[in-house]
Backbone as JSON Lines, residues from 0, in Angstrom:
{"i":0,"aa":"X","n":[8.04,-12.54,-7.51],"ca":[7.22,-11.64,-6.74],"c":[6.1,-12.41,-6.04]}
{"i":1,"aa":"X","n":[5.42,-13.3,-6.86],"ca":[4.25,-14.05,-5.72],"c":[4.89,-15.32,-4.94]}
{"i":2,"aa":"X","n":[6.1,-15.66,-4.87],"ca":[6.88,-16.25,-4.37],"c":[6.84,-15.91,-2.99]}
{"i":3,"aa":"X","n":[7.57,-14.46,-3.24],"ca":[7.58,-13.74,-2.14],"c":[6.48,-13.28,-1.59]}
{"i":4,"aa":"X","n":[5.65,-12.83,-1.82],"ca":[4.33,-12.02,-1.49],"c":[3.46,-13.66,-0.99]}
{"i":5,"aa":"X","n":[3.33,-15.01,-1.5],"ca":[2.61,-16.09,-0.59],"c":[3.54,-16.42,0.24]}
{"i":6,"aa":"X","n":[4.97,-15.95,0.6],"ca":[6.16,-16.57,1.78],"c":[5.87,-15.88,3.09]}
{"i":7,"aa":"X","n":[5.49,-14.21,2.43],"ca":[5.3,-13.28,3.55],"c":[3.79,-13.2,4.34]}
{"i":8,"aa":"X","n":[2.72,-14.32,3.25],"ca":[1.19,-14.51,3.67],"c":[1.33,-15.57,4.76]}
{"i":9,"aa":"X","n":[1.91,-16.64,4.24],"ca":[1.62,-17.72,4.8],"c":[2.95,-18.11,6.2]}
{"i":10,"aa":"X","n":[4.25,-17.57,5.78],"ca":[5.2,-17.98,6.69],"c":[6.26,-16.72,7.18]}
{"i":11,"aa":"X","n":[5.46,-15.68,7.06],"ca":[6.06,-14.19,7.7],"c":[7.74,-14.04,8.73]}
{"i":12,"aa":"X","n":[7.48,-14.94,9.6],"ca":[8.63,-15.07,10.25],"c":[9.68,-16.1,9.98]}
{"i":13,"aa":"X","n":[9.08,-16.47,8.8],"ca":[10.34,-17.01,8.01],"c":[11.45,-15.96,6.53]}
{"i":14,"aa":"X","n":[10.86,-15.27,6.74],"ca":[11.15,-14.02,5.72],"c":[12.94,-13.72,5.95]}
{"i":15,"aa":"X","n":[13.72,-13.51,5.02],"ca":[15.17,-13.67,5.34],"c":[15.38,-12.24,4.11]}
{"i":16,"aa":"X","n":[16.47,-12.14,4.47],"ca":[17.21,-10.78,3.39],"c":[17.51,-11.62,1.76]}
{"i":17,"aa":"X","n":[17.54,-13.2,2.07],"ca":[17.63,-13.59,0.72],"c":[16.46,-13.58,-0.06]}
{"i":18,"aa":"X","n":[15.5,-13.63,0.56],"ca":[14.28,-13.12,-0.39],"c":[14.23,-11.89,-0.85]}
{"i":19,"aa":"X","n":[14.76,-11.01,-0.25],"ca":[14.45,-9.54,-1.05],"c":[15.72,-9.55,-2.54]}
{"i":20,"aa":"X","n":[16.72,-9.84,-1.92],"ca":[17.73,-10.76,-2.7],"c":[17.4,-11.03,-4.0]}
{"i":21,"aa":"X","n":[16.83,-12.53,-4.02],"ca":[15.87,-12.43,-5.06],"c":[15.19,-11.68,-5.64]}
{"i":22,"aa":"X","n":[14.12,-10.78,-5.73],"ca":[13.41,-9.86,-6.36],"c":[14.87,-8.74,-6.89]}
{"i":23,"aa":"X","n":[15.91,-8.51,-6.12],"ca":[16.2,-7.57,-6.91],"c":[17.34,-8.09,-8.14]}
{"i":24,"aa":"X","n":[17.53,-9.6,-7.51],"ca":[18.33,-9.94,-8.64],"c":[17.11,-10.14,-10.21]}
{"i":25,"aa":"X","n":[16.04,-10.31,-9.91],"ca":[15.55,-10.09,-11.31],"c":[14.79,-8.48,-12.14]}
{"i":26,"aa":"X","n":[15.79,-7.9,-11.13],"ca":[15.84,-6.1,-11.68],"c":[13.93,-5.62,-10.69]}
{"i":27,"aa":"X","n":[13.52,-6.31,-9.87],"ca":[12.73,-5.14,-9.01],"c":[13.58,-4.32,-8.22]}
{"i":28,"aa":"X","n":[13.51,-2.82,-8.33],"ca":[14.67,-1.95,-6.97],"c":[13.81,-2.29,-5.46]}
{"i":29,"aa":"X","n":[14.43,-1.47,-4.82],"ca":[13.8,-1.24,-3.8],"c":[12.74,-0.89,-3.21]}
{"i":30,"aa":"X","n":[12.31,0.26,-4.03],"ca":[11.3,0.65,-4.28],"c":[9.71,0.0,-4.77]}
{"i":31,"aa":"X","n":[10.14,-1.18,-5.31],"ca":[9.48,-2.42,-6.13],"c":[8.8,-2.85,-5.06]}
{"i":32,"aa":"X","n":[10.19,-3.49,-4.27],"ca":[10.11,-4.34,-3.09],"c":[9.35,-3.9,-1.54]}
{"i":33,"aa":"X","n":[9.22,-2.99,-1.28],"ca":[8.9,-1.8,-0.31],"c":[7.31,-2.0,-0.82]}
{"i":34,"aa":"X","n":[7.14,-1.69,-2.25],"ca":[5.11,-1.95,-2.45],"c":[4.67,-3.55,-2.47]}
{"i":35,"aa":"X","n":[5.69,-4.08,-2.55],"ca":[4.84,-5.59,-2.68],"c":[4.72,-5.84,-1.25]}
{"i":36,"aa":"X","n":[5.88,-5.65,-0.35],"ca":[5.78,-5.66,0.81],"c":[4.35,-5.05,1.72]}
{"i":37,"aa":"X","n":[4.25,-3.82,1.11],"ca":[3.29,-2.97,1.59],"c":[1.96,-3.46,1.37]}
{"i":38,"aa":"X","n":[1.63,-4.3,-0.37],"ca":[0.52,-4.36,-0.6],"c":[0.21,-5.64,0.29]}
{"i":39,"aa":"X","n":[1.41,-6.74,0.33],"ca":[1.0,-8.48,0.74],"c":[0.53,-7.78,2.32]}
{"i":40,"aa":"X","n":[1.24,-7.33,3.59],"ca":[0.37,-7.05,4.64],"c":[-0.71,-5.95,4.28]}
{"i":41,"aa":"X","n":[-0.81,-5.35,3.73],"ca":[-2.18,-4.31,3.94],"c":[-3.64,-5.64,3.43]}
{"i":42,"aa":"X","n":[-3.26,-6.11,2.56],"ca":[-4.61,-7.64,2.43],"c":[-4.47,-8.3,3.41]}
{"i":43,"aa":"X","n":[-3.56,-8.6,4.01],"ca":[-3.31,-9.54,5.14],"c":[-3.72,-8.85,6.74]}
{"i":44,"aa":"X","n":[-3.71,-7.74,6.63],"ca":[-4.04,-6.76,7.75],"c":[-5.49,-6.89,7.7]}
{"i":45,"aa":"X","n":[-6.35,-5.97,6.36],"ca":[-7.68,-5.89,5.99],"c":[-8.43,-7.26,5.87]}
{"i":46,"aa":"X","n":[-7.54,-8.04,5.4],"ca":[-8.61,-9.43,5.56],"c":[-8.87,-10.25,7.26]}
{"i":47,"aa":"X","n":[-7.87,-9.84,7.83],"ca":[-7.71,-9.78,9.18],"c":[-9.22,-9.17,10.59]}
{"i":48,"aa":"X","n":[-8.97,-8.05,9.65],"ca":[-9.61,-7.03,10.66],"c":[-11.22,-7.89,10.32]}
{"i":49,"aa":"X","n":[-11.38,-8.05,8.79],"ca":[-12.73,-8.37,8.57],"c":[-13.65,-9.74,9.13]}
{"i":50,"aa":"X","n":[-12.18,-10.83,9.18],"ca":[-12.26,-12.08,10.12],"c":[-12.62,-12.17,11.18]}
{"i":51,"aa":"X","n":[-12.11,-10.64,11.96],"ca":[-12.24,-10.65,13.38],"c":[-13.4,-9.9,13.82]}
{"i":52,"aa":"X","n":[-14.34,-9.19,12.86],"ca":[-15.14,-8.56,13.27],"c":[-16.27,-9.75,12.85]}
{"i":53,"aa":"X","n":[-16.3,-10.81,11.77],"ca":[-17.12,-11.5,11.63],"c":[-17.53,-10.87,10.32]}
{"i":54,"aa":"X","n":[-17.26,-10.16,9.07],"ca":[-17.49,-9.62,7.9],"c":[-17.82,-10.83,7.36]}
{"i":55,"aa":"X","n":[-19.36,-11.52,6.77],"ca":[-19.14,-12.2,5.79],"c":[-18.28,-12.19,4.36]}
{"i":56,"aa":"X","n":[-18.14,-13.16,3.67],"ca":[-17.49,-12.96,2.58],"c":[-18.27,-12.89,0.95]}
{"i":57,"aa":"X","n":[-18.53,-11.79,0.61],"ca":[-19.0,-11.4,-0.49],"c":[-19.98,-12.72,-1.2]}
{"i":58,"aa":"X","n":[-20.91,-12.6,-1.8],"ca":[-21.43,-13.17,-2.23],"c":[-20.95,-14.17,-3.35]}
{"i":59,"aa":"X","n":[-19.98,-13.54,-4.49],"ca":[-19.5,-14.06,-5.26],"c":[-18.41,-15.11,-5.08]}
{"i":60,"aa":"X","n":[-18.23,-15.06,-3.93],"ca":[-16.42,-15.36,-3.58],"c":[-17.02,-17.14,-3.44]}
{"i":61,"aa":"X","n":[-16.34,-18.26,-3.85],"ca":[-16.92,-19.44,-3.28],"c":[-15.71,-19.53,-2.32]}
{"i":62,"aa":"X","n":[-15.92,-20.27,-1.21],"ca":[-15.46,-20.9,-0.16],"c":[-14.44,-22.05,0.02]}
């Protein structure tokens, strides 16, 4: 799963049907696959939007 979820962060248009492949050969359904999908762009969307507006990054977070 974070296999997939840093493949789809970092190299998106490299994404193939054998990756989903994977996840379900180790018993995630579809359904599994559909939220990881959902969650890796919605951080990738939201961390996006916050980049582009200039959002600093939390105090705690180191750099």
């Amino acid at each position: 799963m974070l296999a997939y979820a840093t493949k789809l962060t970092h190299t998106p248009s490299q994404m193939r049907s054998g990756d989903v492949d994977q996840l379900r050969a180790v018993e995630f359904s579809d359904r599994d696959v559909l939220d990881i999908a959902e969650v890796t762009a919605y951080y990738a969307y939201a961390n996006r939007i916050a980049d582009g507006l200039g959002v600093p990054s939390e105090t705690w977070i180191d750099d």
